[in-house]
VONUFI-630398 format. One record per residue (C-alpha): residue in one letter; x, y, z. Coordinates in steps of 0.05 Angstrom, whole numbers, padded with zeros to 5 digits. Last residue first. Layout:
// VONUFI-630398
+----+--------+--------+--------+
| aa |      X |      Y |      Z |
+----+--------+--------+--------+
|  a |      X |      Y |      Z |
...
+----+--------+--------+--------+
// end
This chain:
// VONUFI-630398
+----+--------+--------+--------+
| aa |      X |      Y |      Z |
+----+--------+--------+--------+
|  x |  02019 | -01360 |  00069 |
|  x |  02007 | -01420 |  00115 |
|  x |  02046 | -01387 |  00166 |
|  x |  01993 | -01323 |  00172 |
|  x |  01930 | -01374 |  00169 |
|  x |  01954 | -01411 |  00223 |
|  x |  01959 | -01351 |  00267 |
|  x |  01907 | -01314 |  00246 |
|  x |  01861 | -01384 |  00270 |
|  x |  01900 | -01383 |  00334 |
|  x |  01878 | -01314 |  00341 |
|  x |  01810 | -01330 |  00333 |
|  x |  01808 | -01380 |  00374 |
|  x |  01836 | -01347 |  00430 |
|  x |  01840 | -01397 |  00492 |
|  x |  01828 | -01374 |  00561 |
|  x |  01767 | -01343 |  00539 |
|  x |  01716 | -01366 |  00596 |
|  x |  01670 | -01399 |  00538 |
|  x |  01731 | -01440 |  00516 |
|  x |  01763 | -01464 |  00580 |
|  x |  01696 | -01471 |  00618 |
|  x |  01681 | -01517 |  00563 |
|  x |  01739 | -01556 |  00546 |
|  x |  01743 | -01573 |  00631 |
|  x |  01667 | -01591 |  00624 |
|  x |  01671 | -01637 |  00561 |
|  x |  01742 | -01677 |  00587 |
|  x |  01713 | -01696 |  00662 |
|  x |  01648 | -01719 |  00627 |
|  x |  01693 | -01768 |  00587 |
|  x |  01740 | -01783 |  00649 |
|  x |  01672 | -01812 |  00689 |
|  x |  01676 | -01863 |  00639 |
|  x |  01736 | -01902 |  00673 |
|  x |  01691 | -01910 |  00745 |
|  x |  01619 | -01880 |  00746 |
|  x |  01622 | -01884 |  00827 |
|  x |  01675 | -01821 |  00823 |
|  x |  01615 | -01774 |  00790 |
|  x |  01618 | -01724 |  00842 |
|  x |  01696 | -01723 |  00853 |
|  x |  01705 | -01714 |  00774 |
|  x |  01658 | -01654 |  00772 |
|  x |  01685 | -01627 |  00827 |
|  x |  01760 | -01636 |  00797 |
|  x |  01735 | -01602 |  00730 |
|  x |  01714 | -01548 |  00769 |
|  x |  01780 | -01533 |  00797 |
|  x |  01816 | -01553 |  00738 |
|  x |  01769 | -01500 |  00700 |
|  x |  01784 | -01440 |  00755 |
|  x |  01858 | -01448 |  00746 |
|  x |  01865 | -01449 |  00673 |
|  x |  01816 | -01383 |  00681 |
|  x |  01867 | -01349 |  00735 |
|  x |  01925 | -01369 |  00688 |
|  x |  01896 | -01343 |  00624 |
|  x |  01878 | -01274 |  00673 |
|  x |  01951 | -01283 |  00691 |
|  x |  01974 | -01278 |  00624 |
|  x |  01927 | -01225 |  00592 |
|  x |  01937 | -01176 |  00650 |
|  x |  02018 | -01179 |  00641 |
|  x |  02067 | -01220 |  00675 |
|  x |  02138 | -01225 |  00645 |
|  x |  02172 | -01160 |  00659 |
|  x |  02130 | -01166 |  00734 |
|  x |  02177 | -01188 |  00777 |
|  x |  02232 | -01225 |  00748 |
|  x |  02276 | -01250 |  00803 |
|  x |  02214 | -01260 |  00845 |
|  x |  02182 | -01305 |  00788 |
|  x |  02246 | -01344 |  00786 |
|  x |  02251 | -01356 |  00859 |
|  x |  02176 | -01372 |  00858 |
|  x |  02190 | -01427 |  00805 |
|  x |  02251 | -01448 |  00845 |
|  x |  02208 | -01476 |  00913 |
|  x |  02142 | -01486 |  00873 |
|  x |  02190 | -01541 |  00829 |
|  x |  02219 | -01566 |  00898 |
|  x |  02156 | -01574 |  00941 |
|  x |  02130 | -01610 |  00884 |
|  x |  02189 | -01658 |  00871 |
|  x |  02194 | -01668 |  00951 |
|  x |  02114 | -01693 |  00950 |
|  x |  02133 | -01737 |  00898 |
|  x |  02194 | -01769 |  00936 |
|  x |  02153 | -01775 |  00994 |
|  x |  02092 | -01808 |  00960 |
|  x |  02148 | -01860 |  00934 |
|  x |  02165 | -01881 |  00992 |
|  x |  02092 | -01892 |  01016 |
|  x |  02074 | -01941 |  00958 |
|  x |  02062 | -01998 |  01010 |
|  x |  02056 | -01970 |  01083 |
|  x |  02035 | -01902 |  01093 |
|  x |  02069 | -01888 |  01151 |
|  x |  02128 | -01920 |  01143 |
|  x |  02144 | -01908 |  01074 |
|  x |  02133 | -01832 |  01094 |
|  x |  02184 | -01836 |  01144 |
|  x |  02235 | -01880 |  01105 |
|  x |  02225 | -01834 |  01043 |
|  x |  02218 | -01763 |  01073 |
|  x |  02281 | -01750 |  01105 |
|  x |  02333 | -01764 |  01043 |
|  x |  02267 | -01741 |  00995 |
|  x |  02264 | -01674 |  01028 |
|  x |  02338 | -01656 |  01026 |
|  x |  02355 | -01682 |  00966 |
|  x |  02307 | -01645 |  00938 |
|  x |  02319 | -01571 |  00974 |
|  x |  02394 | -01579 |  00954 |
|  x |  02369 | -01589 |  00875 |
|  x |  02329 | -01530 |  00880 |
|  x |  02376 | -01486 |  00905 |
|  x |  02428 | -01508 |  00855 |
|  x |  02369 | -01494 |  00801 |
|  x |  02359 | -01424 |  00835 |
|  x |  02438 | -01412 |  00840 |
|  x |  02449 | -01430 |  00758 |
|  x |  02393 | -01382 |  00738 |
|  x |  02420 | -01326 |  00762 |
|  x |  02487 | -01349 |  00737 |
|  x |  02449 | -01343 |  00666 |
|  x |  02435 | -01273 |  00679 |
|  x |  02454 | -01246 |  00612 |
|  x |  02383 | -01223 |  00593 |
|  x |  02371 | -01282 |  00538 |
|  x |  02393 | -01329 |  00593 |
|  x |  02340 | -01299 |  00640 |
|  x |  02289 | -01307 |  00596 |
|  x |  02305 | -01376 |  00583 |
|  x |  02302 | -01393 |  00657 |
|  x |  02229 | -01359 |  00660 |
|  x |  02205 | -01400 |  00597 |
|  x |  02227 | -01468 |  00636 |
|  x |  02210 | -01442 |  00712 |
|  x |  02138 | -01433 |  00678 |
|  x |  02148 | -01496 |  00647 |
|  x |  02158 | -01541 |  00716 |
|  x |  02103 | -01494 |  00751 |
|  x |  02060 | -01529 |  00703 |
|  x |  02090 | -01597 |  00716 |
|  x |  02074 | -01609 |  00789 |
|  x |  02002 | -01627 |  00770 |
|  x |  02009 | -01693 |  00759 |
|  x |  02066 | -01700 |  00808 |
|  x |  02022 | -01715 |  00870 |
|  x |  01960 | -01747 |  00834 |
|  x |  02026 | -01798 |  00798 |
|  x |  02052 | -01807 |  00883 |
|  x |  01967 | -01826 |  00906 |
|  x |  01960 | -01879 |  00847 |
|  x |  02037 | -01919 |  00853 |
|  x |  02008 | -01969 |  00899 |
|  x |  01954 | -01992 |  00848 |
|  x |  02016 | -02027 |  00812 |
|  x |  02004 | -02094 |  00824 |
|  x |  01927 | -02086 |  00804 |
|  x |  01948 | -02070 |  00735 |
|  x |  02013 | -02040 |  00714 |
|  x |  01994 | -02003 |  00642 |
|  x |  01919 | -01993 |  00639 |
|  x |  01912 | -01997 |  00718 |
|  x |  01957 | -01936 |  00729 |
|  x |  01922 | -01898 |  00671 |
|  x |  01846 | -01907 |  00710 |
|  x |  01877 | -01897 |  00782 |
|  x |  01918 | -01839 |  00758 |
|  x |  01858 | -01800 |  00718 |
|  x |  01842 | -01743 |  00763 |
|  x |  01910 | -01721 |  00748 |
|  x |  01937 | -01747 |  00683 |
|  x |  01879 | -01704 |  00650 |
|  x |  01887 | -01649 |  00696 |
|  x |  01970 | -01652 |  00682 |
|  x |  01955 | -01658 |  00611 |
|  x |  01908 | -01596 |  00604 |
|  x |  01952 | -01554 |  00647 |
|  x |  02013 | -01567 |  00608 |
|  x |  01973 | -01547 |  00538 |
|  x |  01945 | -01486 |  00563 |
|  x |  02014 | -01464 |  00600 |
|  x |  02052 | -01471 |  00528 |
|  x |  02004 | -01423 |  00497 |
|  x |  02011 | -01371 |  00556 |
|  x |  02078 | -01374 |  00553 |
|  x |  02091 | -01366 |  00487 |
|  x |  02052 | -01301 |  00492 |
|  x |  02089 | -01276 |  00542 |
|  x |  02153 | -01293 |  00519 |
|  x |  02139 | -01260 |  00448 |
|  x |  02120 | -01199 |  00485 |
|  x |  02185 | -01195 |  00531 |
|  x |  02230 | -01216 |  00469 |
|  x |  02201 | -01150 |  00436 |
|  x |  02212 | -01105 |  00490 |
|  x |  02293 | -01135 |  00483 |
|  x |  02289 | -01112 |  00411 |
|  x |  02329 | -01146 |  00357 |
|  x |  02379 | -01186 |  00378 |
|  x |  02330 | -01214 |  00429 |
|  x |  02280 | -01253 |  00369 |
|  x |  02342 | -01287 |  00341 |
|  x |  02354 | -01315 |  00413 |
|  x |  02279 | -01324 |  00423 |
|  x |  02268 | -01373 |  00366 |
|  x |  02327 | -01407 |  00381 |
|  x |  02304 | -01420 |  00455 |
|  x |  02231 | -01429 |  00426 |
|  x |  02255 | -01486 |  00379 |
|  x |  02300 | -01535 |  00409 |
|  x |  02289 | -01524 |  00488 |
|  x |  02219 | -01514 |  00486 |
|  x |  02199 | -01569 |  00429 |
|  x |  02235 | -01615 |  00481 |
|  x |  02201 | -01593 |  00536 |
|  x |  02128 | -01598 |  00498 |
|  x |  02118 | -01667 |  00522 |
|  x |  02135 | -01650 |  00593 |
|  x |  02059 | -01673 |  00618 |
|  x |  02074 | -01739 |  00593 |
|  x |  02126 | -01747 |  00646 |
|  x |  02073 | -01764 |  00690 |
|  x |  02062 | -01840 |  00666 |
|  x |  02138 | -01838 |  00680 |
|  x |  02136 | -01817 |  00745 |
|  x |  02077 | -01864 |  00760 |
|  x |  02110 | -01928 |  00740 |
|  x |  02185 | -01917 |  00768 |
|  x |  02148 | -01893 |  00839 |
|  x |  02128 | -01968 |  00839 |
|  x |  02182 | -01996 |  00808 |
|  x |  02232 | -01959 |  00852 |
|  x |  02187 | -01984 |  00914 |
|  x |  02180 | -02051 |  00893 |
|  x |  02266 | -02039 |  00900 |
|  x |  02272 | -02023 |  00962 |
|  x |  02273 | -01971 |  01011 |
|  x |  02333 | -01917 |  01023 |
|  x |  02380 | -01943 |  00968 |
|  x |  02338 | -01948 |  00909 |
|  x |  02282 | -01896 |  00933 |
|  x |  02346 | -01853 |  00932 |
|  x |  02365 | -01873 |  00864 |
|  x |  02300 | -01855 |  00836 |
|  x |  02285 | -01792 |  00872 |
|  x |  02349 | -01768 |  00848 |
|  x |  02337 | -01775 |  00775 |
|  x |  02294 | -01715 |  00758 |
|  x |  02331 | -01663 |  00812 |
|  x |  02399 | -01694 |  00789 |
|  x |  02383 | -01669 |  00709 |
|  x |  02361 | -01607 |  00738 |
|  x |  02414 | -01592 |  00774 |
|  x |  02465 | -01615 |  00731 |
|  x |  02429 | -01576 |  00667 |
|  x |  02442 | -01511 |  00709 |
|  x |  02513 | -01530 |  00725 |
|  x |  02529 | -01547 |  00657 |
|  x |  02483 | -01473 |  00627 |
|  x |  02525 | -01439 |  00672 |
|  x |  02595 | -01472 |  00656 |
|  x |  02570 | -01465 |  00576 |
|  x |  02623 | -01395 |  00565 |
|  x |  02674 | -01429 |  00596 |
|  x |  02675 | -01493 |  00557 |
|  x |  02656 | -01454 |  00494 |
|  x |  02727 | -01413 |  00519 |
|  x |  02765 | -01478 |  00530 |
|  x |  02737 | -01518 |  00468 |
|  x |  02761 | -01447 |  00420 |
|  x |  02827 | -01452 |  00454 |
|  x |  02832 | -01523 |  00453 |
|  x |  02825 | -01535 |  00377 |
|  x |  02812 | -01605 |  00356 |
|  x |  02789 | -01613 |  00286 |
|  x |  02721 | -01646 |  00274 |
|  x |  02690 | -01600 |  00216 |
|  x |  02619 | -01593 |  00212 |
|  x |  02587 | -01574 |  00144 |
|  x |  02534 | -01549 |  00180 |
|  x |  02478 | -01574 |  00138 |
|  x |  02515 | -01645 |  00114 |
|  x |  02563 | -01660 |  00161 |
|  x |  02508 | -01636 |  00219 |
|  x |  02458 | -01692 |  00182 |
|  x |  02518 | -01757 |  00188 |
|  x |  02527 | -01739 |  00252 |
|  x |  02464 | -01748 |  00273 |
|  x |  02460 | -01817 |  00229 |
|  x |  02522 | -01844 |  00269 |
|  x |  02502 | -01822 |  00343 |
|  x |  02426 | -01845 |  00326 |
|  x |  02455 | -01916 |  00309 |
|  x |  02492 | -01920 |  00373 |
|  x |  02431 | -01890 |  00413 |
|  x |  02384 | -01946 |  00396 |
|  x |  02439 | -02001 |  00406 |
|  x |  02448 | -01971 |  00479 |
|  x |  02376 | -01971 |  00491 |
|  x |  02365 | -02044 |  00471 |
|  x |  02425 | -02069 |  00509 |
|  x |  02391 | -02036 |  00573 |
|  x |  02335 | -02075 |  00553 |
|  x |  02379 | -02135 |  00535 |
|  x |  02418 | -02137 |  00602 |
|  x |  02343 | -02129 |  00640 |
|  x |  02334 | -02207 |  00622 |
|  x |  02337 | -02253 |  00556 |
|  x |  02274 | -02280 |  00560 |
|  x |  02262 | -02280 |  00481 |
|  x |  02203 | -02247 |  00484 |
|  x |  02223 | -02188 |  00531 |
|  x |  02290 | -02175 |  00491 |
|  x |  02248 | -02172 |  00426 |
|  x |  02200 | -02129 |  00460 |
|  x |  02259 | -02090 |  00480 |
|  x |  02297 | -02091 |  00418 |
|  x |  02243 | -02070 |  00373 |
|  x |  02227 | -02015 |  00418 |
|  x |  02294 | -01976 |  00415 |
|  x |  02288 | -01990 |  00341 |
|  x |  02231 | -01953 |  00333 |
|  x |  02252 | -01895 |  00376 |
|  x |  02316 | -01893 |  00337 |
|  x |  02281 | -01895 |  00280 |
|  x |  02234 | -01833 |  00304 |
|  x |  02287 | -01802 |  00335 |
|  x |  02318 | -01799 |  00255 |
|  x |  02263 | -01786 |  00219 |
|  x |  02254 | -01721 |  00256 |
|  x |  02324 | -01705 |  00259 |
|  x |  02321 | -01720 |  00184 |
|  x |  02269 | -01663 |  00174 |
|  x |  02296 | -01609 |  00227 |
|  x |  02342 | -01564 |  00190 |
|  x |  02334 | -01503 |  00235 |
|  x |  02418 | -01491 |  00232 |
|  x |  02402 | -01483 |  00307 |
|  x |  02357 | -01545 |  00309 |
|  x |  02402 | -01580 |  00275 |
|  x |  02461 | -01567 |  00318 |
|  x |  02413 | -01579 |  00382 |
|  x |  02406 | -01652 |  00359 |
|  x |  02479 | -01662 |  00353 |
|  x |  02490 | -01640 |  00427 |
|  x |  02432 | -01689 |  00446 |
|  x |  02460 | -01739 |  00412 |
|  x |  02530 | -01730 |  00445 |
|  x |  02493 | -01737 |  00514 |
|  x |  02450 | -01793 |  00490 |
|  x |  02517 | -01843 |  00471 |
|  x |  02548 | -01823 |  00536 |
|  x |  02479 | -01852 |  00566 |
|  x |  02483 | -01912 |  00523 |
|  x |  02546 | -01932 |  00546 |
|  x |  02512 | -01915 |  00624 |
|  x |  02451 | -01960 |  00606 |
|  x |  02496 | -02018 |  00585 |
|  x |  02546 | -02007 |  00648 |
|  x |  02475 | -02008 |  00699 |
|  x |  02456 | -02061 |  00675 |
|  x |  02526 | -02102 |  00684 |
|  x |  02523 | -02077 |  00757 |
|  x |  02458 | -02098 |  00761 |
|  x |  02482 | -02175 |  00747 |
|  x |  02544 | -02176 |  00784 |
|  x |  02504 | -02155 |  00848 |
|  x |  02492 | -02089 |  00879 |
|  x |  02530 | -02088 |  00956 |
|  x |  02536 | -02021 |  00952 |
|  x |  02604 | -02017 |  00954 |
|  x |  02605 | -02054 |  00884 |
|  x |  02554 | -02004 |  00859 |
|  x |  02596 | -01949 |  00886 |
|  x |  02652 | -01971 |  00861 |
|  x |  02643 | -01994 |  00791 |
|  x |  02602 | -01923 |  00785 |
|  x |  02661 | -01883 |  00794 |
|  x |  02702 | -01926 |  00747 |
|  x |  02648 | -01915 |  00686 |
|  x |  02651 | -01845 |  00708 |
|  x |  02726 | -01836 |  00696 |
|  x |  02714 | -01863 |  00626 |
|  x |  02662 | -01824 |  00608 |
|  x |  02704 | -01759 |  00630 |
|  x |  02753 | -01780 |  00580 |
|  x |  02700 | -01796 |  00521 |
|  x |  02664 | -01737 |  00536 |
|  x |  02728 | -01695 |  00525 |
|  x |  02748 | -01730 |  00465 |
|  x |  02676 | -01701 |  00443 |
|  x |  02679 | -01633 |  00467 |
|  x |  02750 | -01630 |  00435 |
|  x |  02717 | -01643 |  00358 |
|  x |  02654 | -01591 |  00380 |
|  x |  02690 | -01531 |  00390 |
|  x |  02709 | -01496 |  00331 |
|  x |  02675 | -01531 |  00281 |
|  x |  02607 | -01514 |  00319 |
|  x |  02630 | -01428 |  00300 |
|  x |  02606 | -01439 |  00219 |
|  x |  02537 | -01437 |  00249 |
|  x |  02547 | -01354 |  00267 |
|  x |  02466 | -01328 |  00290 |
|  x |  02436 | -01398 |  00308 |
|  x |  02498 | -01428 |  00333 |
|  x |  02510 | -01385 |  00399 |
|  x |  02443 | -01391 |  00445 |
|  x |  02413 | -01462 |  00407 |
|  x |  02496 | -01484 |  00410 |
|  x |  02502 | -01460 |  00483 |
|  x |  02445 | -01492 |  00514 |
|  x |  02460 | -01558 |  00486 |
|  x |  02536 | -01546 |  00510 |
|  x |  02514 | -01549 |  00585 |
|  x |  02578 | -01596 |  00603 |
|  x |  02536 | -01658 |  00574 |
|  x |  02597 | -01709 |  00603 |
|  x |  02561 | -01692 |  00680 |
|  x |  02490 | -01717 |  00663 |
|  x |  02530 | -01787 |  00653 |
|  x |  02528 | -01793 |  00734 |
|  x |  02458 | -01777 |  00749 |
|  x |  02438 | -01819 |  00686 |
|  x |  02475 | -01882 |  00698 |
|  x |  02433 | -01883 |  00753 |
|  x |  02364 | -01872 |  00734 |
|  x |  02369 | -01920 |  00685 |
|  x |  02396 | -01977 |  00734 |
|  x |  02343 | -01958 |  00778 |
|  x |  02287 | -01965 |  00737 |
|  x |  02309 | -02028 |  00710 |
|  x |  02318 | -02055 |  00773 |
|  x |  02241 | -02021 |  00801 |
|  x |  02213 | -02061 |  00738 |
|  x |  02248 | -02128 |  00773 |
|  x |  02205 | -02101 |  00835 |
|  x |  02141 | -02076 |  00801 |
|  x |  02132 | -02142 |  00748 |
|  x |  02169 | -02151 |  00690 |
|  x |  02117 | -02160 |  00639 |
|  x |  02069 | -02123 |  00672 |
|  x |  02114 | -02055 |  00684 |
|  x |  02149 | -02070 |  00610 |
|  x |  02089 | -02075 |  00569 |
|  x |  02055 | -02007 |  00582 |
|  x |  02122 | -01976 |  00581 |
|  x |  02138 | -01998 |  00509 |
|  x |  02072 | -01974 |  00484 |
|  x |  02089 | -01911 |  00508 |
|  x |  02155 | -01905 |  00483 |
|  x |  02125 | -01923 |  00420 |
|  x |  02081 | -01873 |  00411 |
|  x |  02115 | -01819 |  00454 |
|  x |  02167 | -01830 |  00393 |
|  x |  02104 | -01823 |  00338 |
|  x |  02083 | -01761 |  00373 |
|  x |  02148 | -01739 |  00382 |
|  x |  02167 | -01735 |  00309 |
|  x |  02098 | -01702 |  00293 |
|  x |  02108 | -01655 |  00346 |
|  x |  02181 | -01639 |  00312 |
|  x |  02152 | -01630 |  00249 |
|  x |  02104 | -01575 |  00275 |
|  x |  02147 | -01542 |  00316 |
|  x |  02204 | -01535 |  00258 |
|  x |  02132 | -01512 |  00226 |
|  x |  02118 | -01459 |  00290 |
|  x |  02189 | -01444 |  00293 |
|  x |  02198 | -01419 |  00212 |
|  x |  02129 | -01387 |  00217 |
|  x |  02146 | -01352 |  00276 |
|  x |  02212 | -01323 |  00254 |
|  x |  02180 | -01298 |  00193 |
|  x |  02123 | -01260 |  00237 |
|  x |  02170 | -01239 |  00282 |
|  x |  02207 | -01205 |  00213 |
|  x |  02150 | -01168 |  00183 |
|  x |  02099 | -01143 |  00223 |
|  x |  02147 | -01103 |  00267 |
|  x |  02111 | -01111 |  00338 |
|  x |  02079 | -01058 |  00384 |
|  x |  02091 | -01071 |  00450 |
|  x |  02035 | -01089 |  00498 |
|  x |  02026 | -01040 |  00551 |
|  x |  02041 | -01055 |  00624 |
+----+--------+--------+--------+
// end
């Protein structure tokens, strides 16, 4: 397929303004990763893997429940609010009493089936903290995407970082102090609270947002986001389930096991959030115009994004034992074969990322909707008969091999739905010759690591030159048209 010739005036424009939204952003969640990091790498050590697997668990599940008050609106503000900002009065006053009355019938839900479960007093309580903070996150994340469809990203910036800050604060403090899991969770909820008030604060000022309470215009956003909810259900399920499964199927060294190397592998999704808040935009504006355009910008954005994914997932790949011992130590080695398993996972997990957006952008977000659904059926499927058997036969850290091996069988599963759907709009030459050369560099760069195993922790330095080299001299990254690039949104 031909490329398309594009107007050099207006992508151009609309690149600059994403790339230094992007730009700010990355900063932003640099600093966050920062401190989450650091966070993590106290909290497995401090708390040891099965107190670590409570706290997992009580995360995890106020999350599968709370992912139900989002209702898909974060897809529908970046789709809608970009071109007509004035419309988030309309809707966004009854999406919040909403929240609040489906928050409320969660809260119960969970009460009994923890209490069924036979989870004492003192989860339980855990569990309520992390869900308050949960409702808290939803409407944060709704706030967020206002901002990022207005494109007024400086005090969201400041503001995650803050929250991120004080998220931290609390939990060392709540580590220090001895004060149990009820202060971590009572850390995140805090964090969120004061992120709620200064978000709202920011889409006052740049949107000028109005809470009024008009059910008509709730009813039809409602209507119009029932793709993009059932989507975001799936997906949200499909990253928590393995978590509250290990909770209930095996134990709770388990959780804190699998807890560890899921989250050292959630690196790799760094560049989700800039997807979501500045591409989706990006390509909204980009689709108004020319839908041959949106296929070239696509590509391209693709094959960026896939560089960077790739990279981290090779990195956290041959690296587990080394990154495992940093932040758990010894007690943790368990967790080393499950973070190889997912490590790699997270490249098909941004293909099926750019692929869904395309397909939004088309109309086809029900298309969409059925491969997630699919995707979440095919999870709970493998890790409900994988976890006991696997645990089983693998002893110590088996659960949570079964859980990552359903997470990869599930992300091929619904990336190849999405590429079938496609076809070939989305794959040119360039892309899958990028692809091809990612592919050949992680397989050298595994050699290499395999060869030199004996040299322990340094063997990652030699790992690092030969993947950048095979990467550079094969061509799978255009300097020079980076270099354009940069030098085109500087001027």
């Amino acid at each position: 397929m031909s490329e398309v010739e594009i107007s050099p005036v207006s992508p151009w424009r609309d690149f600059q303004a994403a790339f230094w939204n992007a730009m700010k952003l990355s900063a932003s969640l640099i600093a966050t990763w920062t401190v989450a990091l650091g966070v993590r790498f106290v909290l497995p050590r401090w708390l040891g893997p099965e107190e670590y697997g409570v706290y997992s668990f009580a995360g995890a599940f106020a999350a599968s429940f709370f992912v139900l008050a989002a209702l898909g609106m974060e897809t529908y503000v970046q789709k809608e609010v970009p071109t007509r900002p004035e419309h988030a009065s309309d809707f966004i006053g009854g999406i919040l009493v909403l929240r609040l009355c489906i928050g409320l019938a969660l809260f119960a839900a969970m009460a009994v089936i923890l209490r069924l479960g036979g989870r004492p007093v003192e989860v339980r309580e855990v569990v309520y903290l992390f869900a308050a903070g949960q409702l808290l996150l939803v409407c944060n994340a709704t706030f967020s995407a206002l901002l990022h469809a207005r494109g007024t990203v400086d005090g969201l910036s400041v503001t995650n970082v803050a929250g991120k800050l004080l998220w931290g604060a609390g939990t060392v403090a709540g580590l220090v102090t001895h004060s149990g899991l009820i202060a971590l969770a009572a850390a995140f909820a805090g964090a969120e609270l004061f992120k709620a008030c200064v978000l709202f604060a920011l889409c006052r000022k740049h949107l000028s947002l109005d809470l009024r309470l008009r059910v008509d215009a709730t009813r039809r956003a409602i209507l119009a986001s029932l793709p993009f909810f059932v989507t975001t259900l799936a997906t949200s399920l499909f990253t928590r389930i393995d978590d509250t499964l290990l909770g209930f199927l095996a134990n709770d060294r388990e959780v804190g096991w699998f807890g560890l190397s899921s989250n050292v592998a959630q690196v790799a999704e760094l560049l989700a959030p800039l997807m979501g808040a500045v591409l989706l935009p990006l390509f909204s504006r980009v689709a108004a115009r020319s839908r041959d355009e949106l296929t070239h910008v696509m590509r391209r954005s693709l094959e960026i994004i896939l560089l960077f994914a790739a990279s981290i997932s090779v990195a956290l790949g041959l690296g587990a034992d080394v990154w495992i011992s940093i932040l758990g130590g010894e007690a943790y080695a368990p967790a080393v074969p499950s973070l190889r398993l997912l490590a790699p996972v997270f490249v098909l997990t941004y293909v099926g990322m750019v692929c869904a957006d395309y397909l939004y952008l088309l109309g086809r977000s029900w298309t969409v909707t059925a491969i997630c659904l699919g995707g979440l059926a095919v999870n709970a499927i493998l890790n409900a008969t994988l976890i006991r058997p696997m645990l089983e036969m693998l002893g110590p850290g088996g659960a949570g091999v079964g859980s990552a091996f359903a997470t990869c069988a599930t992300e091929a599963f619904t990336c190849a739905m999405f590429v079938i759907v496609i076809g070939r709009k989305l794959l040119d030459a360039r892309l899958a010759g990028a692809l091809l050369k990612l592919g050949l560099a992680s397989l050298a760069t595994f050699a290499v690591d395999r060869a030199f195993l004996h040299l322990g922790p340094a063997r990652l330095l030699l790992d690092a030159v030969t993947y950048c080299a095979i990467v550079a001299a094969s061509g799978a990254v255009r300097i020079d048209e980076i270099r354009a690039f940069l030098s085109q949104a500087r001027q």
